[in-house]
C-alpha positions as CSV (number, residue, x, y, z in Angstrom):
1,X,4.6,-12.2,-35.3
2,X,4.1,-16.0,-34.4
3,X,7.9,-16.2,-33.3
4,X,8.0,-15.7,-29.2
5,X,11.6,-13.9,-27.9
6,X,11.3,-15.6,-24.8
7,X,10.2,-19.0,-23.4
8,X,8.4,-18.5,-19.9
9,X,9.2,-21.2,-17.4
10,X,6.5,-23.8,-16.2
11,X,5.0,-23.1,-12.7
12,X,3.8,-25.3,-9.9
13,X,0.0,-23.9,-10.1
14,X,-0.8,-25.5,-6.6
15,X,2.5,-24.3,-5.0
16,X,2.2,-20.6,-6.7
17,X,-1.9,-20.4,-5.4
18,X,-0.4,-21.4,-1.9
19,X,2.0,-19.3,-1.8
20,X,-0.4,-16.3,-2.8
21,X,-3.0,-16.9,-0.7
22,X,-0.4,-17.4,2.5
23,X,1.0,-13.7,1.4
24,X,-2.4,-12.4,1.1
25,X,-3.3,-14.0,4.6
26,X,-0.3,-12.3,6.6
27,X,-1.0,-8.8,4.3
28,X,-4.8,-9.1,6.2
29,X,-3.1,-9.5,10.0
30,X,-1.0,-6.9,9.5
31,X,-3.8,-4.6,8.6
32,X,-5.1,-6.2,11.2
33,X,-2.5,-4.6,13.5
34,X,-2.8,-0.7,12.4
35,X,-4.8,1.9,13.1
36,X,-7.4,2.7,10.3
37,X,-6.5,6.5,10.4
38,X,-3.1,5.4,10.1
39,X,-3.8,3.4,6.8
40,X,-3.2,4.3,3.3
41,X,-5.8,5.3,1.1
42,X,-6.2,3.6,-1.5
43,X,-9.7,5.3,-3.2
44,X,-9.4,8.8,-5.2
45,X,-10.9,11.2,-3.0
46,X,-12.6,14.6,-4.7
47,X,-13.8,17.9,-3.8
48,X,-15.4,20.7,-4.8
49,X,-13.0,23.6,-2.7
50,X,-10.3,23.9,-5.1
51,X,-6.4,23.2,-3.6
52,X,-4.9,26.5,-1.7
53,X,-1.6,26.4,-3.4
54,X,1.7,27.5,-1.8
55,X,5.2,26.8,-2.0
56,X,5.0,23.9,0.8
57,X,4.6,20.2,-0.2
58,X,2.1,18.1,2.2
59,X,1.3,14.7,1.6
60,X,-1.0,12.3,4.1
61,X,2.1,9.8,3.5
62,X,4.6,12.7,5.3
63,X,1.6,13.1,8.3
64,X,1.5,9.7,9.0
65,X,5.2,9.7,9.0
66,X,5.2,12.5,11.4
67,X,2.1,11.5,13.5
68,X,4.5,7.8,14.4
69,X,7.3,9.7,15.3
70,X,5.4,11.5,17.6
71,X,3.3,8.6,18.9
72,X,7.0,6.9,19.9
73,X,7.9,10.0,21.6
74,X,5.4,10.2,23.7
75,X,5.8,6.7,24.8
């Protein structure tokens, strides 16, 4: 149980928290850039009305899909 498979290489802490923080910078301007109906949600969401269930699959993802298509069109 002591014995390790694997050695894991040494990192560059300064270099690696740079690099993170620069990736996490750009992630913030490009939320920056959408529209907040047009962003994923990340948070469970509940309800009390139970699902209608039919043979057709709907997800937001799909809609937002859809809703950009059309947007372009119409430009």
């Amino acid at each position: 149980m002591g014995k390790q498979l694997f050695m894991l290489p040494e990192i560059d802490r300064e270099k690696t928290k740079a690099a993170v923080e620069s990736a996490l910078d750009m992630y913030r301007f490009y939320l920056l850039t959408v529209h907040e109906d047009q962003l994923p949600k990340v948070t469970a969401t509940y309800s009390l009305i139970p699902p209608a269930f039919s043979n057709q699959f709907h997800s937001s993802t799909e809609q937002d899909v859809a809703d950009s298509f059309e947007e372009k069109e119409l430009h």
